[in-house]
N, C-alpha and C positions, 0 to 999 in steps of 0.2 A: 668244743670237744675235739678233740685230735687225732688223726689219724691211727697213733695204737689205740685208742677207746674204741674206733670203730671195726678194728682189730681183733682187741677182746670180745667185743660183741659180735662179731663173725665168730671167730672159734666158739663161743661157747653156746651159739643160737644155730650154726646153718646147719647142723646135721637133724637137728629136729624141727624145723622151717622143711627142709628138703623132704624128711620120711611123710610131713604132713601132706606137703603136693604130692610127693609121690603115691601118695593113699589115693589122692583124688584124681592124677591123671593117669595111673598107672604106665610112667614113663620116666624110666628114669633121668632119661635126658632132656626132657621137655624139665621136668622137676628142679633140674640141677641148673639151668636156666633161669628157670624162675623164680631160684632161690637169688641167685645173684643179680635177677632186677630188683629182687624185693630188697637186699641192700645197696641197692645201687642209690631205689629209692630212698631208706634212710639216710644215706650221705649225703642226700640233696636236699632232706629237712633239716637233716642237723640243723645249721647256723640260721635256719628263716624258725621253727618252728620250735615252741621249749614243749620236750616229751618229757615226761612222767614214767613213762612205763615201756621203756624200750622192748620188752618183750609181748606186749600186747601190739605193741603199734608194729610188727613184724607178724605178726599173726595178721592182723588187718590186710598190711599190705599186701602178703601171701596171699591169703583167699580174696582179695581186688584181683590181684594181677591173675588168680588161677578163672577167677568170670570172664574177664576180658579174654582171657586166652581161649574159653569154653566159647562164648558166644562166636570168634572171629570162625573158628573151628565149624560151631552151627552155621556163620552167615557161606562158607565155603561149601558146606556140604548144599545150600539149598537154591546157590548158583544154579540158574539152567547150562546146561549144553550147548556148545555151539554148534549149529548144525554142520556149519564146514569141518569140525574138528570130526564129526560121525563118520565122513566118506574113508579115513584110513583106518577106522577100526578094523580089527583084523588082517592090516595090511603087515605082514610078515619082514619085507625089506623094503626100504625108501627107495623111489624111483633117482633117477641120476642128477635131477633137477632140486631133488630134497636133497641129497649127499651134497652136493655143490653150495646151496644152501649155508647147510650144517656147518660146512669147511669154510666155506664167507666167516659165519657167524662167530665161532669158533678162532679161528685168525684174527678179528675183531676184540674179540674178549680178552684173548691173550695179550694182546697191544695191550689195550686198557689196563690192564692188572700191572702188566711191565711198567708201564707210564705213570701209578701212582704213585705218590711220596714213599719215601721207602718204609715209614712206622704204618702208614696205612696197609701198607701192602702186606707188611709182615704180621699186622694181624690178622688181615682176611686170610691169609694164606693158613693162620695157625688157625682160626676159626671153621674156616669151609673145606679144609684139607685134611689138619689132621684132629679136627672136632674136639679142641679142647674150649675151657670156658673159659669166660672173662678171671676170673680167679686165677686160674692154671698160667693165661698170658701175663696177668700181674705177676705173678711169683719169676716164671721164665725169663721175662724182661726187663722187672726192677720198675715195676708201675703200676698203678693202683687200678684195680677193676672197672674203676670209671673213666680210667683214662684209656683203657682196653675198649671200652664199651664204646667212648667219645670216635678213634678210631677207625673202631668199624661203621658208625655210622657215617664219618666221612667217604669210607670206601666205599661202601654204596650208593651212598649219592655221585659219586666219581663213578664207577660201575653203570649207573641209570645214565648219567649225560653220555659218560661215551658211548654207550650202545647206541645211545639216540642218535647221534649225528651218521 
């Protein structure tokens, strides 16, 4: 199958893939997310797996990825507390040792973002800046959703080591 197949199959599936999650997470943006994993996923069985019913097997995917997303959701809500994290509750302004911190931290990040490849960078940038989606960066740049997606997951892995060092 070829990329306009999966094309058509996007136009004519994600806005009813999308209302579907959207029913369930009542989010639009969470929805509109994980409509575009859900075909991210279908691009990635295409050529391994022969579908029959491409609009069943997007339903499926849909409400997989809308579990996964529900339990991650549950496993964070039921995280304890750290107790160090309770002493600044209610603390109004960071002491001078927290701001300095922050400014470390901060000056850290920015290096890092600076320092990635420039296609990495410019989609985190399009992703966590001005929140558009994998679809939105495919159209604006002339690259496929999954290539959008591929991307950003390098960027944060680049984003995890540099903060680390």
């Amino acid at each position: 199958m070829s990329g306009s197949d999966l094309k058509a199959l996007y136009l004519a599936h994600r806005e009813e893939i999308q209302d579907y999650l959207d029913r369930r997470l009542r989010c639009k943006e969470t929805a509109a997310d994980l409509t575009q994993d859900t075909f991210i996923r279908l691009s990635e069985q295409m050529g391994r797996t022969r579908i029959d019913n491409f609009r069943a097997y997007l339903f499926s995917a849909a409400r997989n990825l809308f579990i996964d997303h529900t339990r991650r959701q549950e496993h964070r809500k039921s995280e304890p507390l750290d107790i160090q994290d309770t002493g600044n509750v209610g603390r109004d302004t960071p002491t001078l040792e927290q701001a300095a911190i922050a400014n470390q931290q901060l000056a850290r990040l920015d290096e890092v973002i600076q320092n990635m490849p420039m296609p990495c960078r410019e989609v985190f940038v399009l992703v966590r800046v001005e929140g558009l989606t994998y679809a939105e960066i495919g159209e604006r740049l002339g690259i496929s959703p999954k290539t959008a997606y591929s991307r950003m997951v390098r960027a944060l892995e680049l984003l995890k080591l540099g903060m680390a060092k």
